[in-house]
LUMDRENKOL-728536 format. One record per residue (C-alpha): x, y, z; residue in three letters; residue number from 1. Coordinates in steps of 0.05 Angstrom, whole numbers, padded with zeros to 5 digits. Example, Ala and Ser with C-alpha at 12.3 -4.5 7.8 and 13.67 -1.06 7.14 Angstrom:
xx/yy/zz/r/k
00246/-00090/00156/ALA/1
00273/-00021/00143/SER/2
This chain:
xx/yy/zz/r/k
01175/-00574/-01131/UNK/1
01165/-00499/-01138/UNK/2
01116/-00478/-01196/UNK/3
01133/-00474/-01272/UNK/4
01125/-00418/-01316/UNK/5
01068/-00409/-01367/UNK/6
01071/-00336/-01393/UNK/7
01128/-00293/-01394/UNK/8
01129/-00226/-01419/UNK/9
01184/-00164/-01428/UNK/10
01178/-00106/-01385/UNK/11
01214/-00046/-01381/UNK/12
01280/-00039/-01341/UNK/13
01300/-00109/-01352/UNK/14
01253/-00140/-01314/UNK/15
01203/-00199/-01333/UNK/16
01132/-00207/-01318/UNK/17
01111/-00281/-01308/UNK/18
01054/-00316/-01303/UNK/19
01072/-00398/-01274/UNK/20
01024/-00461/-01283/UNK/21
00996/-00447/-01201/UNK/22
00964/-00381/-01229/UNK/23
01014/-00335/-01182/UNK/24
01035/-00272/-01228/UNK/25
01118/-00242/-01201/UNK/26
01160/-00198/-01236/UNK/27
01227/-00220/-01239/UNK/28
01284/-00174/-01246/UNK/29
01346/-00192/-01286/UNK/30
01389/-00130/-01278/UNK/31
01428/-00167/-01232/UNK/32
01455/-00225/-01277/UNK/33
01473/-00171/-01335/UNK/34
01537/-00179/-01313/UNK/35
01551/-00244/-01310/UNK/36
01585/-00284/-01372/UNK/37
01528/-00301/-01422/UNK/38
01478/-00256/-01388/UNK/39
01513/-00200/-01414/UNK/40
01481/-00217/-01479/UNK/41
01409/-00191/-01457/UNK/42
01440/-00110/-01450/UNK/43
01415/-00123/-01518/UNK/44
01337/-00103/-01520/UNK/45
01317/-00141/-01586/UNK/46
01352/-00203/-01552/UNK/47
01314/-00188/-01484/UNK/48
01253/-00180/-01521/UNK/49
01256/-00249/-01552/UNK/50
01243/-00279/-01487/UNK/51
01194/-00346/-01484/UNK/52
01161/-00397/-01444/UNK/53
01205/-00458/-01456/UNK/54
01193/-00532/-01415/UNK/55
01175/-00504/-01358/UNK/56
01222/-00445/-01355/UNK/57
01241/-00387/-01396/UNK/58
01288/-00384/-01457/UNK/59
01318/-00337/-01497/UNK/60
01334/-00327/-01575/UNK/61
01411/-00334/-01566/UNK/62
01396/-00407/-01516/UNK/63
01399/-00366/-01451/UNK/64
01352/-00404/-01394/UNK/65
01344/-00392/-01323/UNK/66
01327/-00435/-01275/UNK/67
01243/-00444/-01262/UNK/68
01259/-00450/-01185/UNK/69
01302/-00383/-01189/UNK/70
01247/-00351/-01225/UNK/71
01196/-00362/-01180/UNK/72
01235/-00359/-01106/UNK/73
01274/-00294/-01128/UNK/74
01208/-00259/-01173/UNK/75
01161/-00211/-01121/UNK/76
């Protein structure tokens, strides 16, 4: 099982900073899923913003969650 997240926090340019539960710090980027259905949503940047740490994974205001294993095997 690949690690969890602990801290996440907005950056610039769409992309996330995150901190998971192993003590490993990536940055994730999520320009690539703005296109797709829901995703979409988080052009918005109050909506990106409102990102946070949620069982393990990330979550955002409007219910959008990604995946903790695609958060940490596609972050650098």
């Amino acid at each position: 099982m690949n690690p969890r997240i602990k801290e996440v926090y907005p950056l610039e340019d769409y992309q996330l900073s995150l901190v998971f539960n192993n003590g490993e710090q990536k940055i994730f980027d999520v320009k690539p899923y703005l296109n797709k259905g829901i995703f979409s949503e988080l052009k918005n940047p109050e909506l990106f913003k409102s990102v946070r740490p949620f069982l393990g994974s990330i979550i955002w205001d409007n219910e959008i969650d990604l995946c903790p294993d695609t958060l940490y095997l596609e972050s650098k």
